[in-house]
N, CA, C and O of each residue as an XYZ file, in Angstrom:
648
protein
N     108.501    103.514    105.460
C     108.034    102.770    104.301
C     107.419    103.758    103.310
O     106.745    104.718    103.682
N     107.709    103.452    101.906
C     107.058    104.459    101.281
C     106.188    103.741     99.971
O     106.279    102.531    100.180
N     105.521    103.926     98.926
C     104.629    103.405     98.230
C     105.338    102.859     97.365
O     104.876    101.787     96.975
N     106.622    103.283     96.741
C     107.516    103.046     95.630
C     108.194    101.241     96.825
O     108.298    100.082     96.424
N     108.401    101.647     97.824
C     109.074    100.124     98.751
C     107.909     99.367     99.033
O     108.164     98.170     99.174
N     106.744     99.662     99.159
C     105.740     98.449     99.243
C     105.550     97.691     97.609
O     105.261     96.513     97.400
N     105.706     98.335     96.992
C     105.425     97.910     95.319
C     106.823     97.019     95.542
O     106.325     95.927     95.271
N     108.082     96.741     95.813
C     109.373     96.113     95.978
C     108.855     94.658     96.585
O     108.969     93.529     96.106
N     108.102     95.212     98.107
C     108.499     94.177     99.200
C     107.219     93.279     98.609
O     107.489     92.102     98.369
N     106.247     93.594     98.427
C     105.061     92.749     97.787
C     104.790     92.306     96.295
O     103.593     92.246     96.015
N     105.587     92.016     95.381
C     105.770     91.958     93.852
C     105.483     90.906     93.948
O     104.777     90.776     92.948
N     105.493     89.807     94.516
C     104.158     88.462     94.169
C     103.072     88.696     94.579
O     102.216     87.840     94.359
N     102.736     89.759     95.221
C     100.759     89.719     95.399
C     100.873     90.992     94.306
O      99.824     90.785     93.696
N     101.462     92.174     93.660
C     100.967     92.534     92.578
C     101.418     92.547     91.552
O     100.818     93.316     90.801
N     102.457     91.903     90.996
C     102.675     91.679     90.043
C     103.877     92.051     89.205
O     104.891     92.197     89.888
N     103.980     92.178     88.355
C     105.260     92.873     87.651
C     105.200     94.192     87.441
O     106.224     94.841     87.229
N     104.302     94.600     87.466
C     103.574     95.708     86.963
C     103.434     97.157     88.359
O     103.273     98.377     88.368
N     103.630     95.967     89.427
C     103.341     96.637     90.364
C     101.968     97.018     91.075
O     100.993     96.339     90.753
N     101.807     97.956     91.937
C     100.458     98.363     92.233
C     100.391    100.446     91.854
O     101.232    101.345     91.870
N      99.436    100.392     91.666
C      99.449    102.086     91.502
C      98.284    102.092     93.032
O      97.284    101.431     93.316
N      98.871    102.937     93.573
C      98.137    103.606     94.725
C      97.699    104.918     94.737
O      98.643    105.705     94.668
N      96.263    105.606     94.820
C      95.942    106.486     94.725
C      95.409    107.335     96.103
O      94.226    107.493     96.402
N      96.475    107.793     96.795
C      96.649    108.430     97.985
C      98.003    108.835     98.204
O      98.971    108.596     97.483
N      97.963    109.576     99.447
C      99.358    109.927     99.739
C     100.249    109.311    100.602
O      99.795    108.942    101.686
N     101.586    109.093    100.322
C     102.377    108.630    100.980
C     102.077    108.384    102.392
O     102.764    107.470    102.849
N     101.172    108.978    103.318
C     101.133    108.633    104.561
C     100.727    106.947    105.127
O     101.047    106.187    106.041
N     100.108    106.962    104.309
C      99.070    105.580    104.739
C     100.229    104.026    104.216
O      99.975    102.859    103.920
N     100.931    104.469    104.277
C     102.145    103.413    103.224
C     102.267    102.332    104.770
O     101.953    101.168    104.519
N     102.527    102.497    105.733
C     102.696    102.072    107.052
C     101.634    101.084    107.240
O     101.894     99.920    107.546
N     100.449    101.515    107.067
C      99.258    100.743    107.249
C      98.965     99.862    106.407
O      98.345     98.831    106.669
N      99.528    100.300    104.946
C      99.235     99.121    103.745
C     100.227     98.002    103.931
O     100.013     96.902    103.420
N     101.537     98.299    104.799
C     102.394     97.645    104.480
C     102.436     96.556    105.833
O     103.206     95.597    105.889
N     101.507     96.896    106.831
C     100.921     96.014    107.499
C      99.816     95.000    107.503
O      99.559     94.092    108.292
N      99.340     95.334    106.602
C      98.076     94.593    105.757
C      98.135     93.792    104.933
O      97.258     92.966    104.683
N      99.504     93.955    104.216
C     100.183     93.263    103.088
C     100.760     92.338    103.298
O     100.814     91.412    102.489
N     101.487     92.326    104.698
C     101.963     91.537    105.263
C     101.426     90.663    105.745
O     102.059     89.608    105.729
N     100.131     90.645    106.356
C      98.881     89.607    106.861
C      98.786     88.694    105.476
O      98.858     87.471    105.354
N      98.585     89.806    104.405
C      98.220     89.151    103.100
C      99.076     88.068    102.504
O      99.054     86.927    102.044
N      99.740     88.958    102.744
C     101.632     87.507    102.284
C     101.647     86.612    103.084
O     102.013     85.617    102.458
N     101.418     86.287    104.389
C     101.173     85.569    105.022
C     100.723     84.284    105.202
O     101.242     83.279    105.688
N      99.014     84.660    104.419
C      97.585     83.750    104.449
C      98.166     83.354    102.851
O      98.747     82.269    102.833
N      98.122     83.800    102.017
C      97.821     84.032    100.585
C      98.898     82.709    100.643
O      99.888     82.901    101.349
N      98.834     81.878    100.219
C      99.602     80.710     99.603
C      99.694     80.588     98.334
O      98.587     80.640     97.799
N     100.627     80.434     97.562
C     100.701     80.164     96.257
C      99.523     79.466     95.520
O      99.226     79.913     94.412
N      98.898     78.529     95.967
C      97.241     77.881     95.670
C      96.301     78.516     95.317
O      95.534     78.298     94.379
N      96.322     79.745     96.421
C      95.366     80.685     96.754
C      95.825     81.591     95.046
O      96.793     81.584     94.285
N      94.543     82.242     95.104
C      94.955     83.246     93.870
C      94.156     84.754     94.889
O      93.276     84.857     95.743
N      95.087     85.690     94.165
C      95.100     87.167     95.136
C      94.917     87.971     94.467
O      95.935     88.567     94.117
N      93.802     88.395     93.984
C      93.671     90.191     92.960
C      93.170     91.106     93.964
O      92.314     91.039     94.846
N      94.024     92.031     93.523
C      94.003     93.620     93.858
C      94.330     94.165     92.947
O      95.240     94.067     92.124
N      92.737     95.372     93.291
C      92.593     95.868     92.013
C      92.133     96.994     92.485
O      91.356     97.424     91.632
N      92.190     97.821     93.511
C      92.336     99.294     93.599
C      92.696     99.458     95.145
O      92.029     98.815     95.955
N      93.591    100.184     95.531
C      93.757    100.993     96.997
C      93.668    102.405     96.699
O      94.458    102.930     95.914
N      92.555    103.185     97.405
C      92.168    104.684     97.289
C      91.991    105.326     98.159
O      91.738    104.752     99.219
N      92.028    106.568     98.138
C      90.961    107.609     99.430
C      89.567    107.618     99.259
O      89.181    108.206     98.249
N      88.744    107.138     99.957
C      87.241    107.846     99.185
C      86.570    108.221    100.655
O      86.439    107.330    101.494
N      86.136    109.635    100.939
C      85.482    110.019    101.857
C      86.296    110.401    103.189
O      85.734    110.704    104.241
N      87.581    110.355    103.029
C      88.432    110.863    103.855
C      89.195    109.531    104.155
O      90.312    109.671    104.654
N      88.825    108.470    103.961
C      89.552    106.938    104.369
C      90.007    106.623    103.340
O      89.779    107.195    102.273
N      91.072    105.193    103.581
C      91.554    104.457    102.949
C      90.427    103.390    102.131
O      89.262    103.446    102.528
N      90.736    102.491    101.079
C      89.456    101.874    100.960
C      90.410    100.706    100.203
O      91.331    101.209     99.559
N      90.350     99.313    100.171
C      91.117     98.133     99.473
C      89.931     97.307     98.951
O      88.906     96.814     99.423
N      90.439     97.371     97.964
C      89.433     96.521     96.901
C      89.972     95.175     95.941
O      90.215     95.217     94.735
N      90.074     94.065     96.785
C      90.668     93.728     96.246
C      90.200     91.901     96.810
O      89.806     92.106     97.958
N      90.078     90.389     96.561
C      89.950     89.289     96.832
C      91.204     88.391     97.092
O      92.412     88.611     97.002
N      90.360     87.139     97.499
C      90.811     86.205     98.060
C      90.308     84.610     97.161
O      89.152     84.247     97.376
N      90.901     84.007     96.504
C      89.683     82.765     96.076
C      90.481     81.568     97.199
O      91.711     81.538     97.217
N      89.932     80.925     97.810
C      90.717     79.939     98.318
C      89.017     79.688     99.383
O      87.992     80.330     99.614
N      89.591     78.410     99.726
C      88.358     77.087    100.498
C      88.482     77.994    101.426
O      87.549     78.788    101.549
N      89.363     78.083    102.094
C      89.557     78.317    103.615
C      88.994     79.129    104.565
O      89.864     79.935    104.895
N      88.234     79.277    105.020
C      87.411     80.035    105.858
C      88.572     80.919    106.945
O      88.393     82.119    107.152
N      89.448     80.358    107.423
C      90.297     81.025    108.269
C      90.789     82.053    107.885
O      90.636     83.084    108.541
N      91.538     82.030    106.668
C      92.108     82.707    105.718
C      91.856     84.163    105.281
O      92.479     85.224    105.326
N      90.093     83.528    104.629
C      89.108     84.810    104.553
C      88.950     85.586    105.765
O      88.591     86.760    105.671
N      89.156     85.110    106.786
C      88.114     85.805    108.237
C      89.320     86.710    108.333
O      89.059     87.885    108.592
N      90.914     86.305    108.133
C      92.091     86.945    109.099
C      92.272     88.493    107.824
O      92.474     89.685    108.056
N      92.126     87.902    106.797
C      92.559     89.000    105.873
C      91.645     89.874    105.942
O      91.980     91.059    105.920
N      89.934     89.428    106.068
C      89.103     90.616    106.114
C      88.963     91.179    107.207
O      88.256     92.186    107.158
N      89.529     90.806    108.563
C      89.837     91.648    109.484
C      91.381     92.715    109.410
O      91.646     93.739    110.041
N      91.719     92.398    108.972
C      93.057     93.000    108.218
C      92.742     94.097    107.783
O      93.131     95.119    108.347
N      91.790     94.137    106.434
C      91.745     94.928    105.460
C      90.679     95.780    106.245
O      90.593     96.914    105.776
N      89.665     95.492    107.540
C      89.256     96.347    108.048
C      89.436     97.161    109.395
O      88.738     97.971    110.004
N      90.947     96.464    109.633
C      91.747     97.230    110.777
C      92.304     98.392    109.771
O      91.912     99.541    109.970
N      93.190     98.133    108.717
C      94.067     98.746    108.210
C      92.507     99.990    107.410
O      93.092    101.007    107.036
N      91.341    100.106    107.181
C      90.657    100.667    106.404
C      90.453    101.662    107.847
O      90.517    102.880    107.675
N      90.243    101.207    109.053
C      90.024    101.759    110.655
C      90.750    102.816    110.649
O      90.443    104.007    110.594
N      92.144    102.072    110.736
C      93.109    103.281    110.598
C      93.483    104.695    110.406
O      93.846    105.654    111.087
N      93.178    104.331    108.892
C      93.565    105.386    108.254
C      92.931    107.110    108.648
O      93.413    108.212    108.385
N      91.510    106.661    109.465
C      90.781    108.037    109.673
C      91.560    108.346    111.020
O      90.932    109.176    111.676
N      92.541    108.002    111.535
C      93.482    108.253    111.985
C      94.966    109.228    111.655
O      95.137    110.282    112.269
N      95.792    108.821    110.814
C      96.769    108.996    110.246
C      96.712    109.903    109.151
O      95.852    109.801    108.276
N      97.660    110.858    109.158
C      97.761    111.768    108.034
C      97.898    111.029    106.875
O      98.622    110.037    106.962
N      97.270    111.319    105.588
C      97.423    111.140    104.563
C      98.485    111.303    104.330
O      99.003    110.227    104.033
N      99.458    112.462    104.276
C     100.481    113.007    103.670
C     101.621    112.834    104.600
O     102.715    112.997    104.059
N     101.643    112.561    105.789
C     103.133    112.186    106.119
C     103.422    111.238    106.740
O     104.621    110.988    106.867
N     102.450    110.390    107.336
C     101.715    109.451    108.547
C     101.946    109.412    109.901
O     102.263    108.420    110.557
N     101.726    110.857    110.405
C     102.008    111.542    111.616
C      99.778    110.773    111.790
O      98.909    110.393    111.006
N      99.961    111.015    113.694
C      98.731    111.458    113.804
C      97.586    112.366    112.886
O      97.743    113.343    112.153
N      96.799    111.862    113.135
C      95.431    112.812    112.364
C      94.220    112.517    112.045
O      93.715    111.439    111.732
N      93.650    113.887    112.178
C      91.998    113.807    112.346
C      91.283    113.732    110.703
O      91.960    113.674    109.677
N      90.010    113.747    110.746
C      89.021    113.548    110.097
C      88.866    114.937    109.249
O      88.348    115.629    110.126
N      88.963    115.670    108.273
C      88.924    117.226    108.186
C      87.793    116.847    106.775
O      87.629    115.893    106.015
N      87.098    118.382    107.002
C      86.512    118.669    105.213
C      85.214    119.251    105.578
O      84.720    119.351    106.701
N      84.688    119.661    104.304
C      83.336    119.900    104.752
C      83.088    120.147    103.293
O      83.150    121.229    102.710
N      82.632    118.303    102.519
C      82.130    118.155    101.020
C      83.037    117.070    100.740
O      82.703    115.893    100.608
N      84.489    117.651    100.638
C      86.014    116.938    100.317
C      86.283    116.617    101.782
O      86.273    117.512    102.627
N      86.534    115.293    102.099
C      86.838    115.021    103.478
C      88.185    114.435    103.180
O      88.423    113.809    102.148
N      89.386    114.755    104.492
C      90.431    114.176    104.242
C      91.052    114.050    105.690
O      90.728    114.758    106.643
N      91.861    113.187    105.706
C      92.635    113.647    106.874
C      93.655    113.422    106.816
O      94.182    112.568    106.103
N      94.575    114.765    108.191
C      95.695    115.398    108.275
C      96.092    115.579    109.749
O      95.360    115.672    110.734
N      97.156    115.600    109.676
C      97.519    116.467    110.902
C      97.541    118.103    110.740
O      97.537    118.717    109.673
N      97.564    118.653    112.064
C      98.049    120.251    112.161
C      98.312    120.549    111.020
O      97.525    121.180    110.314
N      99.656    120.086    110.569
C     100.790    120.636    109.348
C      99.962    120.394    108.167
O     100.172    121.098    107.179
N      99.359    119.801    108.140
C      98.897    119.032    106.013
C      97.496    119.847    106.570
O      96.845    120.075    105.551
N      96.890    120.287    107.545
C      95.665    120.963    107.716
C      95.493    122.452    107.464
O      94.478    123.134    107.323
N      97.008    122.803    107.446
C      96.651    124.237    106.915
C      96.309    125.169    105.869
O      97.103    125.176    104.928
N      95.377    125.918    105.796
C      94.946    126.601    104.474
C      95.765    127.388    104.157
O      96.665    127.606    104.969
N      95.764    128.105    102.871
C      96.568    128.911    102.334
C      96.265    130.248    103.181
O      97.284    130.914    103.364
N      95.744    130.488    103.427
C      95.318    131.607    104.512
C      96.009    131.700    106.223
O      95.867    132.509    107.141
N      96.897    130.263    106.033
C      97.465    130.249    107.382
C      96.947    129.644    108.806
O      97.704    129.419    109.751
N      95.285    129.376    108.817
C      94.380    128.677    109.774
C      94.167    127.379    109.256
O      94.135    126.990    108.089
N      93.981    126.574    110.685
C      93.810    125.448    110.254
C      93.019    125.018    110.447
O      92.412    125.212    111.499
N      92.453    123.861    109.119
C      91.291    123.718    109.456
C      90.942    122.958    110.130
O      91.789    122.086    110.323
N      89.268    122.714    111.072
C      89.318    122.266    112.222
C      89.069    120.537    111.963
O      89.099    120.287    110.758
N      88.905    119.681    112.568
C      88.449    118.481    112.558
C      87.270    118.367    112.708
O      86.736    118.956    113.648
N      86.363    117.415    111.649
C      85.049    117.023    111.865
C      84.315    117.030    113.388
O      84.765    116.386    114.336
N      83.043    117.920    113.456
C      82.247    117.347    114.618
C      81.252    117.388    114.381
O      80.595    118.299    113.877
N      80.805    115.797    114.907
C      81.449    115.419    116.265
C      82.468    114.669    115.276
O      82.462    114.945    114.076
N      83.406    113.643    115.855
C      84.807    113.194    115.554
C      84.311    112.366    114.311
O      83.145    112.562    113.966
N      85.033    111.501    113.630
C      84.451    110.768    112.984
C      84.489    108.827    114.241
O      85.175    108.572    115.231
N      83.578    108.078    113.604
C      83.636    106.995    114.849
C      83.293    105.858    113.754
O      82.171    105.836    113.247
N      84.383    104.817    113.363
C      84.553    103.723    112.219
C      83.616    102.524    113.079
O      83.740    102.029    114.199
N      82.859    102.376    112.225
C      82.211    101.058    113.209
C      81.926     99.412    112.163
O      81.901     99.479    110.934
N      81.814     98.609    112.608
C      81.754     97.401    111.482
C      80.458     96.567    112.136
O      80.226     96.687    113.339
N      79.805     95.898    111.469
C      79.013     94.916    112.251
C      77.844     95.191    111.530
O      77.689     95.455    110.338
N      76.790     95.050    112.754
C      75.234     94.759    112.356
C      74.093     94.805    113.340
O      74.280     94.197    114.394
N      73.058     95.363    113.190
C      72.423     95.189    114.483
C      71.715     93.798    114.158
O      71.353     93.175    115.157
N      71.422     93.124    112.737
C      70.789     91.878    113.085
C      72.187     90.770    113.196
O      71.966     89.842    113.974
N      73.359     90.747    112.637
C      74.343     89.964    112.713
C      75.161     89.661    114.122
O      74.754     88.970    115.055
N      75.973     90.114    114.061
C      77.058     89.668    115.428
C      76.905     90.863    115.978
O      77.914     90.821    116.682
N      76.366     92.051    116.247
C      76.482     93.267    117.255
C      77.496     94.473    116.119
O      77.972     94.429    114.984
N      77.425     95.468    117.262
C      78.262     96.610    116.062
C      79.384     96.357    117.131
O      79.346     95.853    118.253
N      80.730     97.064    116.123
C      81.600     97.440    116.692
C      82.317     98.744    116.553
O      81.773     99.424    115.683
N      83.201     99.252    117.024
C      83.670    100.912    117.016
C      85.439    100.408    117.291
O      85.990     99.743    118.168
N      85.815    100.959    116.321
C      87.622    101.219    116.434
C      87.965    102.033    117.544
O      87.555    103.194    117.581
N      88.679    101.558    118.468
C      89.671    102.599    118.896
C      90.799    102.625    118.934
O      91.575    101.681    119.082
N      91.097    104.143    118.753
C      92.655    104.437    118.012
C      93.617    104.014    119.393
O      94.765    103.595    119.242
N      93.171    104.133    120.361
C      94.357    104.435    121.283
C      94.161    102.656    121.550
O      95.321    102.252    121.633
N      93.466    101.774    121.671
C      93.569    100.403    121.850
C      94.230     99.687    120.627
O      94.699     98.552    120.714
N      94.235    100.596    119.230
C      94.297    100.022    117.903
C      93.418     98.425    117.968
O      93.996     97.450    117.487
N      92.034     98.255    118.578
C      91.268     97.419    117.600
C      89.596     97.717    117.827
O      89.178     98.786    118.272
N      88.901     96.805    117.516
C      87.766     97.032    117.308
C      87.254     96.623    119.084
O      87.803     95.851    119.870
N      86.142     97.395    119.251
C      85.770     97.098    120.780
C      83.986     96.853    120.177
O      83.476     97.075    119.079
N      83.446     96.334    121.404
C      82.202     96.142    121.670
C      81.464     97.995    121.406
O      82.001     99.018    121.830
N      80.231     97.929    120.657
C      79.650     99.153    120.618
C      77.982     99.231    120.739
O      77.207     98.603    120.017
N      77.804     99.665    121.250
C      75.762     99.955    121.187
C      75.913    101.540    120.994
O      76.166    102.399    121.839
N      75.584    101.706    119.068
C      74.641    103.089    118.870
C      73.628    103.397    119.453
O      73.306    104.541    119.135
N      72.732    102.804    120.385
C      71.841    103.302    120.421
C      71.975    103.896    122.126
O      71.010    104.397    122.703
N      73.286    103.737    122.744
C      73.975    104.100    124.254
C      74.366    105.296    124.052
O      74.813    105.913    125.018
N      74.299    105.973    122.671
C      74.878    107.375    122.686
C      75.192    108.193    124.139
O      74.311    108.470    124.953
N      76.770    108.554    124.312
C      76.696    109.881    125.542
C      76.018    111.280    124.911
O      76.050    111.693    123.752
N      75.486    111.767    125.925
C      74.868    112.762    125.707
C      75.253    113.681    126.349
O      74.714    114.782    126.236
């Protein structure tokens, strides 16, 4: 899937106009799974703006609503948009191979190949790793992504391994 075929397959959630995406081709896989949740829920009734998909801080980031009654609706898409946001500190930006967390100021992530400097070394991955978490300690509990389960699991920050 590439950014130019998600702008094709989704032209009723953005428009004629299309969407401009500001990242690299890697993450196209993940949007185009998200989009699909979106096409899904989103009923013609419903009204759907999106109004930015970016990198900021080494992740993916979707900015974008829902107006509709439905409580179900809201709950499935905003778990959506925060599986598919999980993700991305996963997946290379640039080709959507595996990949880590990299930077130190400018954070991005890459695999091996998109990690190498002009100098030929590569650079290393954030430590400690990076660890996506959603929740609350006064709301419903925290939670922590994992990549190899692809979803959100039960988490206590304060169980740190040591």
């Amino acid at each position: 899937m590439t950014l130019k075929e998600l702008n094709e397959k989704y032209k009723r959630l953005f428009g004629k106009h299309g969407m401009y995406f500001e990242h690299g081709e890697g993450w196209a896989d993940i949007l185009d799974a998200y989009f699909a949740v979106v096409d899904h829920y989103v009923k013609r009734a419903s009204t759907y703006d999106i109004r930015q998909v970016k990198e900021k801080f080494g992740g993916l980031r979707i900015y974008d609503s829902v107006q509709t009654n439905d409580k179900a609706v809201l709950a499935a898409i905003d778990e959506a948009r925060e599986l598919a946001e999980a993700r991305s500190f996963f997946v290379c930006e640039k080709c959507g191979q595996p990949g880590l967390l990299r930077g130190r100021g400018w954070y991005y992530v890459a695999c091996d190949e998109h990690a190498t400097a002009k100098d030929g070394t590569i650079e290393p991955p954030t430590d400690p790793p990076v660890r996506v978490q959603i929740g609350s300690a006064e709301g419903t509990g925290w939670e922590a992504y994992d990549p190899d389960l692809d979803t959100f699991v039960p988490y206590d920050p304060d169980a740190e391994e040591g």
